[in-house]
C-alpha positions in Angstrom: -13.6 15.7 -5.5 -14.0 13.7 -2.0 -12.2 15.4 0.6 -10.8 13.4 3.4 -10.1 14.7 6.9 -8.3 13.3 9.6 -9.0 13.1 13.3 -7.8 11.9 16.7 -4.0 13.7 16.6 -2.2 15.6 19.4 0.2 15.2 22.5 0.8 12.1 24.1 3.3 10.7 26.9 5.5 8.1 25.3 3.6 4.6 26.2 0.4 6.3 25.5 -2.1 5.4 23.1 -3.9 7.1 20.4 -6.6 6.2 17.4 -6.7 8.2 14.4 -10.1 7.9 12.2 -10.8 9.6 8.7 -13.9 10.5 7.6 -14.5 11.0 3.8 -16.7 13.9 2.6 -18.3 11.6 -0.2 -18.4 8.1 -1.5 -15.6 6.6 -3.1 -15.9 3.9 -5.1 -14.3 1.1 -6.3 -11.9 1.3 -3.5 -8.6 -0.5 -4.0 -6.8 -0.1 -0.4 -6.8 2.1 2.3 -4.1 3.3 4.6 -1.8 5.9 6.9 1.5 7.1 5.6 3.4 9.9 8.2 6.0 12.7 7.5 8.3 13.2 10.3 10.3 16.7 9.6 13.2 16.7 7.5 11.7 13.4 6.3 9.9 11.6 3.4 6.4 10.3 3.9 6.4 6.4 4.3 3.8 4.7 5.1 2.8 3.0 8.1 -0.5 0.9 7.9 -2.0 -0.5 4.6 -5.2 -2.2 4.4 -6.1 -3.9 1.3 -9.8 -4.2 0.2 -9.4 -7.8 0.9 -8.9 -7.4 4.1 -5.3 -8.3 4.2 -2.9 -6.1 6.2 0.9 -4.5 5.8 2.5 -2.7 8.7 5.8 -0.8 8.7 8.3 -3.0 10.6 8.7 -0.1 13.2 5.4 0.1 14.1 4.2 -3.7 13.9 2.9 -5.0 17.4 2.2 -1.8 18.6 0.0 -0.1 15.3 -3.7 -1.9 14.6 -5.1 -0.8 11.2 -8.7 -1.4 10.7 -11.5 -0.1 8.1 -15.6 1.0 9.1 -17.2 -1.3 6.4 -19.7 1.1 6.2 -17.9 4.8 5.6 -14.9 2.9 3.7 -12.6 4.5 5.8 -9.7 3.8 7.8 -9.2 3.6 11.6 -5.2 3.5 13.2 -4.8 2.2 16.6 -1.8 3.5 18.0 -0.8 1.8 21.1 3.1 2.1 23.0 3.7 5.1 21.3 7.3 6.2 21.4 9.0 9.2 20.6 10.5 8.8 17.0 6.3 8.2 16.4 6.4 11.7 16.3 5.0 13.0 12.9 2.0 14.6 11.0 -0.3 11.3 9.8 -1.6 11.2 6.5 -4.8 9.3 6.1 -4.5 7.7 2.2 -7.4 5.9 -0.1 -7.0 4.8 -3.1 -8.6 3.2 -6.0 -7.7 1.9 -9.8 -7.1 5.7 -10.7 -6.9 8.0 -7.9 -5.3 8.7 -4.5 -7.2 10.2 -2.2 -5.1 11.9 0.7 -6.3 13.6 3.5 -4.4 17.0 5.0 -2.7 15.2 7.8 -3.0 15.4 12.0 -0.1 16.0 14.0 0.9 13.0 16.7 3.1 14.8 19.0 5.1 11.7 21.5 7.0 13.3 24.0 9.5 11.4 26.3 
């Protein structure tokens, strides 16, 4: 089973800017779409970046202007550029892979926005 690990969490000022990246301890094939989600506490996960294997792009509407998504073509894994970050950011970040049968979910990194 293909483990994935997230990277690039912690404590940032409100305004700040962070870039998570998720590295994949395998190859996955046949790779459908590729994404973040986040779980604030008390909260669901939602997600927050999708990118499709097309190349096309879906961003939560609280994070759109301010989030960039993007995908290293050769690790097929995702990048998240987090720029303006705000307080109500705040959450543990999920990196998320999937393909025709299986979802691939990393064990999340904290993003910690303080005010």
């Amino acid at each position: 089973q293909v483990q994935l690990v997230e990277s690039g969490g912690g404590l940032v000022q409100a305004g700040g800017s962070l870039r998570l990246s998720c590295a994949a301890s395998g190859r996955i094939f046949g790779i459908s779409s590729m994404g973040w989600y986040r779980q604030a506490p008390g909260k669901q996960r939602d997600v927050v970046a999708i990118i499709t294997s097309g190349g096309n792009t879906n961003f939560a509407d609280s994070v759109k202007g301010r989030f960039t998504i993007s995908r290293d073509n050769t690790k097929n894994t995702p990048y998240l550029q987090m720029n303006n970050l705000k307080p109500e950011d705040t959450a543990v970040y999920y990196c998320m892979i999937a393909t025709r049968g299986t979802i691939y979910w990393g064990q999340g990194t904290q993003v910690t926005v303080s005010s």
